[in-house]
C-alpha positions in Angstrom: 81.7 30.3 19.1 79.7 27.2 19.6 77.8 26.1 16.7 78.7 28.3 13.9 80.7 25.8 11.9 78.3 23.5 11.1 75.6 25.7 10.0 74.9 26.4 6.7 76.5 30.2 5.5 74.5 33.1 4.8 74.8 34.9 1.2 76.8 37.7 1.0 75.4 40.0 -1.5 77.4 43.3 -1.6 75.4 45.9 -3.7 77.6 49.4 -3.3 81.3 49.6 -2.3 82.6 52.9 -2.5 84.8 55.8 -0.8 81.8 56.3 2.0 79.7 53.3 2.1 79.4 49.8 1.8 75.9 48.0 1.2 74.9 44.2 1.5 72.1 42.5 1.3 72.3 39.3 3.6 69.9 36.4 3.2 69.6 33.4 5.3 67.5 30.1 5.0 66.7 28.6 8.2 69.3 28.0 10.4 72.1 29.8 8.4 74.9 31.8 10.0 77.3 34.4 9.3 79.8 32.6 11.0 81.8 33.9 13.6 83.3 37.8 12.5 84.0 41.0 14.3 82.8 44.6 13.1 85.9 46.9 11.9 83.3 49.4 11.0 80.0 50.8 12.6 77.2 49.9 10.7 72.9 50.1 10.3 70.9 46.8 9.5 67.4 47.0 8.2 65.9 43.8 8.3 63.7 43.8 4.6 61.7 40.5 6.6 60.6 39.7 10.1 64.4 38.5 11.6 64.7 36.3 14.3 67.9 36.5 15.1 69.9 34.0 17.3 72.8 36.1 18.7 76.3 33.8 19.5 79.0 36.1 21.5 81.0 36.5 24.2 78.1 36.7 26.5 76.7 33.3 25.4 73.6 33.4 23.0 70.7 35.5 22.5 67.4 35.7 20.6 66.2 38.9 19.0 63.5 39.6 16.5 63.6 42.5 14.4 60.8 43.6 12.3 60.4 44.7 8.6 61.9 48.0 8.2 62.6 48.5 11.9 66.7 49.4 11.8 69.0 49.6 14.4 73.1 50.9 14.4 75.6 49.3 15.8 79.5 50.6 16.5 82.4 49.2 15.4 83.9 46.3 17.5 80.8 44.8 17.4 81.7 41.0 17.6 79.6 37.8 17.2 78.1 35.2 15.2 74.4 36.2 13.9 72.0 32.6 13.2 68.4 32.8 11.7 67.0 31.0 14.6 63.4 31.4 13.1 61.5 29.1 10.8 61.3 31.0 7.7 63.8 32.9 4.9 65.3 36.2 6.6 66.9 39.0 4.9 68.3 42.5 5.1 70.5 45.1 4.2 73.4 46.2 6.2 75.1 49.5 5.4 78.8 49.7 6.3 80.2 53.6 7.1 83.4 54.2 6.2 
């Protein structure tokens, strides 16, 4: 994916790995990526700040914003490269369903 690679990374923080679930918290300065990564499970994300999301994936990129609280689900397969593309500090959990 264009970009990724010289963006700062994202921190990883995973808080529960069991049998059923796993949880991370992900937090991004301005400008930091996951990098490039494709979903082998389906998963919720709820943003714990305003995320503006810059999207990098097959279809090219896309911007998103998702507010405190507001969560979303996502199947497995799902593959891309996720960017804070806003101004400020992002963060939020993502919960992994085994």
């Amino acid at each position: 994916m264009p970009g990724y690679s010289a963006r700062p990374p994202a921190i990883a923080t995973v808080l529960i790995d069991d049998a059923v679930v796993r949880v991370t918290r992900w937090d991004f300065e301005p400008g930091a990526a996951t990098g490039h990564h494709v979903h082998g499970l389906g998963y919720v994300v709820i943003p714990m700040t305003d995320c503006h999301f810059l999207i990098e994936d097959s279809a090219g990129e896309r911007r998103v914003t998702s507010r405190t609280g507001e969560a979303y689900r996502r199947d497995a397969g799902v593959e891309h490269n996720v960017i804070n593309g806003g101004s400020e500090p992002m963060s939020f959990i993502e919960i992994e369903y085994k």
